[in-house]
N, C-alpha and C positions, 0 to 999 in steps of 0.2 A: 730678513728684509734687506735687502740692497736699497742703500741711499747715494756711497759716494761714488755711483753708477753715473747719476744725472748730472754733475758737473762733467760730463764730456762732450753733452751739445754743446759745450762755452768755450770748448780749447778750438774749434774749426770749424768754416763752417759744413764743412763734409757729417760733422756731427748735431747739426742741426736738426729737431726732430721733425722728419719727415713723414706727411701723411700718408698712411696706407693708403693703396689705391681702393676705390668703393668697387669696382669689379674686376674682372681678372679680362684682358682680352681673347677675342676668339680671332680664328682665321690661321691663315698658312703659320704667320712668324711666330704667334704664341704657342704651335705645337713643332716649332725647328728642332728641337731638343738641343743637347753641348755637343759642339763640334767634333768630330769624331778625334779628331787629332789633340784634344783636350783628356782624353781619358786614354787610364793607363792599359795595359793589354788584355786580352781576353777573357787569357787563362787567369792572368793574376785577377782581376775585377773577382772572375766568377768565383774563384776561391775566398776571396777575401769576404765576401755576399755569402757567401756560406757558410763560412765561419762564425760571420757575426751575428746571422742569424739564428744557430749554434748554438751561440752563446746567450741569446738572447734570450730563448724560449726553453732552454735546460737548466743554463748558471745564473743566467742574468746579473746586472750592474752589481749585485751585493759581493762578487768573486774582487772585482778592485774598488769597489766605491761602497763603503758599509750603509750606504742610505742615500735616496732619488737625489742625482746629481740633476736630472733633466730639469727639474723644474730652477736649479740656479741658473741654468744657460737661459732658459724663457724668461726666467726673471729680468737676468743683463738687458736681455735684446727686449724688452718689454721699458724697462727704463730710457734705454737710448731713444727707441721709438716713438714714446708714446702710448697713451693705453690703448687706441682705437686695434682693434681687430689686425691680425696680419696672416699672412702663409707662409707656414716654415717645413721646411723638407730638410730630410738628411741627407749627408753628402753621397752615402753610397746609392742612396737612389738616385740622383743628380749625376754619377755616373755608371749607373746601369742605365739611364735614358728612361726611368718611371717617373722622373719629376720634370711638369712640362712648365719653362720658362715662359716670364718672368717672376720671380719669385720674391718675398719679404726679407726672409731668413732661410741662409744655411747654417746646420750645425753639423758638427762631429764628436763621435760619441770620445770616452775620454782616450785611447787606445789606438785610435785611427790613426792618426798625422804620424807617429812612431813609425808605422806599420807599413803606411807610405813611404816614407822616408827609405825609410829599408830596404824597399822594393825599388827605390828608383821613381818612382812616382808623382812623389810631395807636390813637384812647381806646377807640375800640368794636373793635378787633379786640383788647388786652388786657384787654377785659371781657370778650371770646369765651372766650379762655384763662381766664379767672379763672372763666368759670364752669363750663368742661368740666375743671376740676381739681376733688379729691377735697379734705375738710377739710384744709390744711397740707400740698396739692399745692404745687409750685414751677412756677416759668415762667425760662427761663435763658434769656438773650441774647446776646450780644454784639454791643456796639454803637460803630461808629467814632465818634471827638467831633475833626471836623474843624472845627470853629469858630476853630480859629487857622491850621489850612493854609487856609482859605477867603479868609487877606490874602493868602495868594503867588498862588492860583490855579494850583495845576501842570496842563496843558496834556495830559502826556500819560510816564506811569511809561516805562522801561526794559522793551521788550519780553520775557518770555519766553519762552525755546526750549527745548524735549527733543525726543530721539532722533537720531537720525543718518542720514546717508545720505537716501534716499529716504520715510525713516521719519520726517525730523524737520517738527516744528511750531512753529509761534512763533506767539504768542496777543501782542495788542499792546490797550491800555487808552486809549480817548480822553477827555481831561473837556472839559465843555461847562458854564463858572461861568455862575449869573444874575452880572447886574450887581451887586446888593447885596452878592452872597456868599453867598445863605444857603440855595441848592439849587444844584445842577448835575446835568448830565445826562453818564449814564454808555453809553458803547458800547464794546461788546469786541469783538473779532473775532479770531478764531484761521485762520489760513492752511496748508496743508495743501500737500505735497510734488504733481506730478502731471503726469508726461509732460514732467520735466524744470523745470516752471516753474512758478508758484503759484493754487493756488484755494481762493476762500473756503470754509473747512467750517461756518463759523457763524458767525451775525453778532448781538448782542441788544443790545438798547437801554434805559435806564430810565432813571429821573428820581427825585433822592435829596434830600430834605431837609437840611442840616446839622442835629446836633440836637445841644445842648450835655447837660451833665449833669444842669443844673437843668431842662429840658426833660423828660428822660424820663423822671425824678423827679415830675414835678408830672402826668404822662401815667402812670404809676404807681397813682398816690394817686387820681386821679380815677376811673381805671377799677377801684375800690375791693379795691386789695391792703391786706395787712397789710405786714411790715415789708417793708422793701427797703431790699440792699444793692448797694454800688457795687464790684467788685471789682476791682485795679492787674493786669497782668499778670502783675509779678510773685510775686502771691498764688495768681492761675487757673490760669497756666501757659499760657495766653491771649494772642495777639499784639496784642489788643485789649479795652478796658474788658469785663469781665462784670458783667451785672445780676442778680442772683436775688431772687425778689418770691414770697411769700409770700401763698398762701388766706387768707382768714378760715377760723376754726376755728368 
């Protein structure tokens, strides 16, 4: 349960908990979608949509998160808000143009903002967000800050396995450091039981930015949030840093 969530209405009033709206509006402006010049290019979008969907519906969250991260993000943005009802879209559908402005909450899954980052992306895909939220919408993150495992360079986690018998799976994590340290590249591959012996079910690939705190602090501010905070795990209930960034009003 997140508690030391709700003393953040008290630090601004940007954090103020503001009512959901009781309907969502109709007409031309409620279905403008995010500016075209807000999202990032095509081909990246649509790879990136592909992959996570990939991952979604083969590895899903248990490949870096041993257990439902989602519901800590809905928890944050449920304390900040209020308990009344709200609409939360994720970010890549906010720029594939599937989530129609204005909105409660954006989230992003834990792997994204890396990902962006990498790609060139980051400032204008949370300007996307910031402009398909509603006044004193949120945008919720979670984001790994591996800038100090980036000196050891680990190679490759402890594979995971469920089920049994002919039912079980083992999903196994490979990293690939730049030289510097300051991206690597990520492929999973989950293995699948089959006539006795093993076949790939899925294999995906991507390429992650390290991004420190002050990093997506200053990638924050640029793509012109109001406040934004940084939250420990042990506040979110989150196995990793949570960010929650705040509309202008």
């Amino acid at each position: 349960m997140v508690r030391p969530v709700q003393h953040l209405a008290k630090q601004s009033p940007e954090w103020t908990n503001p009512s959901c709206p009781a309907g969502r509006p109709d007409g031309a402006a409620h279905r403008r979608g995010v500016p075209h010049a807000h999202r990032p290019p095509a081909h990246t979008l649509s790879r990136m949509i592909t992959e996570q969907r990939m991952r979604t519906a083969t590895v899903g969250d248990a490949v870096l998160a041993p257990r439902d991260t989602g519901d800590a993000l809905a928890e944050v943005a449920r304390c900040v808000l209020g308990g009344d009802p709200y609409h939360t879209v994720d970010l890549l559908d906010v720029l594939d143009g599937a989530a129609e402005p204005p909105v409660d909450v954006v989230r992003a899954p834990d792997d994204l903002l890396p990902r962006l980052a990498h790609d060139g992306g980051l400032v204008a895909s949370l300007a996307a967000a910031r402009a398909a939220l509603r006044s004193g919408g949120l945008f919720v993150a979670a984001v790994p800050e591996l800038d100090r495992l980036s000196q050891l360079r680990p190679t490759a986690p402890p594979p995971r396995v469920v089920g049994r018998g002919d039912q079980r799976q083992v999903t196994v994590q490979l990293w690939d450091w730049a030289e510097d340290g300051s991206s690597y590249g990520l492929e999973v591959v989950q293995l699948v039981r089959d006539h006795g012996g093993w076949e790939i079910a899925c294999a995906v690939s991507t390429r992650h930015r390290v991004l420190t705190a002050a990093e997506v602090s200053d990638a924050f501010a640029r793509a012109g949030f109001a406040a934004v905070q940084r939250l420990a795990p042990a506040e979110s209930g989150h196995p990793l840093p949570v960010w929650v960034a705040v509309a202008p009003r």
